[in-house]
BALUM-232928 format. One record per residue (C-alpha): x, y, z; residue in three letters. Coordinates in steps of 0.05 Angstrom, whole numbers, padded with zeros to 5 digits, always signed. Each point is the difference from the previous one (the first is absolute). Layout:
! residues N
XYZALA;...
This chain:
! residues 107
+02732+02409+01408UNK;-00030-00002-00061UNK;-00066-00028+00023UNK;-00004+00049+00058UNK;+00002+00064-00055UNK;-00048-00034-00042UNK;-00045+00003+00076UNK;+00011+00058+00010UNK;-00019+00028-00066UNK;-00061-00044-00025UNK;-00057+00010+00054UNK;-00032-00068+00021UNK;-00072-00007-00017UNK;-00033+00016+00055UNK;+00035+00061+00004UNK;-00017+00020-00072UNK;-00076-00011+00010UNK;-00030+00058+00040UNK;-00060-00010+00048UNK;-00051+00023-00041UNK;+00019-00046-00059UNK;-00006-00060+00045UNK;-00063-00048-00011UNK;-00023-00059+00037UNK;-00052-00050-00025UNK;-00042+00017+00059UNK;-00052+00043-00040UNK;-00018+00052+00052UNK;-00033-00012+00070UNK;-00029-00067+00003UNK;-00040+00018+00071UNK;-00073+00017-00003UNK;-00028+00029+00055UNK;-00068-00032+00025UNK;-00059+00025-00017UNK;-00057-00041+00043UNK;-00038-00031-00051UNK;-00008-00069-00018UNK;+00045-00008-00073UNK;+00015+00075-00001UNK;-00074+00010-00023UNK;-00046+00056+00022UNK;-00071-00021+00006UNK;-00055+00037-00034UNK;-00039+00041+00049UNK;-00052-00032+00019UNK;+00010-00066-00036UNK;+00027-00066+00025UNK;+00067-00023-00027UNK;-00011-00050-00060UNK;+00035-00059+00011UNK;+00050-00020-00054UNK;-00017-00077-00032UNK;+00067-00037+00030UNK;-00013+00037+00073UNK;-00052-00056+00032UNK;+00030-00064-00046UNK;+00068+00030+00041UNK;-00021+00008+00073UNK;-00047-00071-00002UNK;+00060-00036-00024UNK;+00049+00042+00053UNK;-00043-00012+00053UNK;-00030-00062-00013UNK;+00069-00025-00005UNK;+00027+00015+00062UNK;-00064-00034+00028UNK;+00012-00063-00032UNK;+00065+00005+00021UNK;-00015+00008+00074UNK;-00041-00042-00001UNK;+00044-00057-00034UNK;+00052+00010+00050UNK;-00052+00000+00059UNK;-00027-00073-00024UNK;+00069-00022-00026UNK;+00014-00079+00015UNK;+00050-00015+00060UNK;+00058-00034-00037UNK;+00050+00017+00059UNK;+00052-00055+00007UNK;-00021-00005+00075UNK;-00071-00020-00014UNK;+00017-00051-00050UNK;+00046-00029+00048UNK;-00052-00006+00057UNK;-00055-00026-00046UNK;+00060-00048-00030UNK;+00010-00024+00071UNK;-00076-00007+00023UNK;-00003-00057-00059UNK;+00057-00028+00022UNK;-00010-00016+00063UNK;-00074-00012-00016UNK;+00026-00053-00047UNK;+00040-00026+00066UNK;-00054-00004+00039UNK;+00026+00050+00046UNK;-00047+00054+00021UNK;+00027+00073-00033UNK;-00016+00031+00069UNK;+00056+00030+00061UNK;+00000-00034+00059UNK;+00048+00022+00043UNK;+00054-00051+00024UNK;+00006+00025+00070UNK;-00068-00029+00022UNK;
């Protein structure tokens, strides 16, 4: 009984702190609406945008990268178990004196 009184008297916190008072750690609106240039800037009428000294080091190793890349995976080694197996069994029966081709057993 006693702890219901106490309740009923004390406000809980969230009670005690009005709307207004309340603050979150979000800082405002995060959301920025687009604008249509490149970085946010607005070229100089009339003038080319000047390039910025990490912007071509950046997009020749971006891009250069993913060419490598493609073209590492396009010229990659087969190391599938399946061909290792057939060349395995072409020595084999090479070394047997058997010839590694199908005949057919029907004919």
């Amino acid at each position: 009984m006693f702890s219901r009184a106490t309740s009923l008297i004390r406000p809980t916190a969230s009670a005690r702190a009005p709307l207004v008072s309340r603050r979150y750690a979000s800082h405002g609106p995060s959301y920025h609406p687009p604008s249509g240039y490149l970085f946010g800037e607005r070229p100089v009428k009339g003038q080319k945008r000047q390039r910025e000294s990490w912007e071509l080091i950046y997009y020749t190793g971006m891009f250069g990268g993913m060419a490598l890349a493609a073209l590492l995976i396009a010229y990659k080694p087969d190391t599938s178990i399946q061909t290792w197996a057939l060349e395995e069994a072409k020595q084999r029966m090479e070394a047997r004196g058997e010839l590694p081709k199908y005949k057919p057993s029907s004919q």
